[in-house]
C-alpha positions as CSV (number, residue, x, y, z in Angstrom):
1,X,112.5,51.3,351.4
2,X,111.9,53.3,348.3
3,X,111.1,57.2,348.3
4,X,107.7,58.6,347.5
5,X,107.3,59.9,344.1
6,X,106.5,62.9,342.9
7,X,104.6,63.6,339.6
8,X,106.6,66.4,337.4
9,X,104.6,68.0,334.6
10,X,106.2,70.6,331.7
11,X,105.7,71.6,328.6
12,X,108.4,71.8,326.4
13,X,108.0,73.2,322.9
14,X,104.2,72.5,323.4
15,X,104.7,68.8,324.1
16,X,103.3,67.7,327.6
17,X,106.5,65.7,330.1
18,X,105.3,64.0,333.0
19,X,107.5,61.7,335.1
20,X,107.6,60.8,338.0
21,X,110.7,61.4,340.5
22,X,111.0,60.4,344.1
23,X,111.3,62.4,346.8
24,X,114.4,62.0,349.3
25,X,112.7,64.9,351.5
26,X,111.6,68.3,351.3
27,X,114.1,71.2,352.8
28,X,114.8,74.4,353.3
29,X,117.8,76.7,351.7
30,X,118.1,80.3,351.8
31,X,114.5,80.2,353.2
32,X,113.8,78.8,350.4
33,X,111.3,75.3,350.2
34,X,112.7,72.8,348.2
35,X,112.5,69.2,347.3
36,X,115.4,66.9,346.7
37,X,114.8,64.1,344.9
38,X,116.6,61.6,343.1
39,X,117.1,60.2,339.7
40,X,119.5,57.3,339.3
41,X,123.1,58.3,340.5
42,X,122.3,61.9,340.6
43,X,120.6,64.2,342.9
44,X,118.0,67.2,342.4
45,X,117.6,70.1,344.5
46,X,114.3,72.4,343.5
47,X,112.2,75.3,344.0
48,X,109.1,76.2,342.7
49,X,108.9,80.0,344.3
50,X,111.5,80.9,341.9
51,X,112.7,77.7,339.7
52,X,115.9,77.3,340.0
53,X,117.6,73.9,340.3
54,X,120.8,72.5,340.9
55,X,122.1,68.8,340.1
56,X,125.0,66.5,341.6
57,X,126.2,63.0,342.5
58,X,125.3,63.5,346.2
59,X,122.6,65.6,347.9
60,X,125.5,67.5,349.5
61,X,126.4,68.4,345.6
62,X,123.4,69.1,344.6
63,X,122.7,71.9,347.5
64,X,126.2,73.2,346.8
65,X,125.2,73.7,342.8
66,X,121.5,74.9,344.0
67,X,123.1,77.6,346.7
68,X,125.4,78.7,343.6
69,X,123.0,78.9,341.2
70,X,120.8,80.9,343.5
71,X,123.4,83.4,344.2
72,X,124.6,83.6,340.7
73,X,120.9,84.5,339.7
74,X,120.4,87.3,342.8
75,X,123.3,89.0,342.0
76,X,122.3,89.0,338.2
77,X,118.8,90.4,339.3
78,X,120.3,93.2,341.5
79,X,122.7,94.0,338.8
80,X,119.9,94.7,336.3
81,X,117.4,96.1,338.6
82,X,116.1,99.1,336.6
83,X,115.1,96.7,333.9
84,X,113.6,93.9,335.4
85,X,110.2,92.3,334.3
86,X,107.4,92.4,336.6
87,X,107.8,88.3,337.1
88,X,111.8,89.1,337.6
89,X,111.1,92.0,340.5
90,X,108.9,89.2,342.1
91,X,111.7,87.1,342.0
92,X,114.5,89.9,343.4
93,X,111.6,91.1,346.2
94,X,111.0,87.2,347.0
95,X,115.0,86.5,347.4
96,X,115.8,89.8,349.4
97,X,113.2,88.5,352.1
């Protein structure tokens, strides 16, 4: 049976991507909403509270690589505290929760 899709849209250096990926299922990490969704042999984890992915040949991977990249990224934000952006404190205040 094949996945819903879902319809990605970014701009990169002005020029407007879509595609469309499907969707294993949507989860939770860290508290965190994610979607999981697949392209080909490898897997997706991502947010879009703070957008941050992380990529590998299973879903079990690719939660492993998200959960590090998230970590990685808090510790860099609480390290830099004092001269965070407004966006960034959003972020630090969003992951603290």
């Amino acid at each position: 049976m094949p996945y819903p899709k879902r319809l990605i849209k970014s701009t990169i250096d002005g020029i407007q991507i879509q595609k469309s990926l499907p969707v294993i299922r949507d989860h939770i990490i860290f508290g965190i909403p994610v979607a999981i969704e697949q392209e080909g042999n490898l897997f997706t984890v991502t947010d879009y509270e703070i957008n941050m992915y992380g990529v590998g040949n299973s879903v079990k991977e690719a939660e492993e690589d998200y959960k590090s990249v998230v970590m990685s990224y808090l510790e860099d934000l609480n390290a830099n505290e004092d001269q965070l952006s407004e966006q960034l404190k959003k972020h630090l205040y969003f992951l603290r929760l």
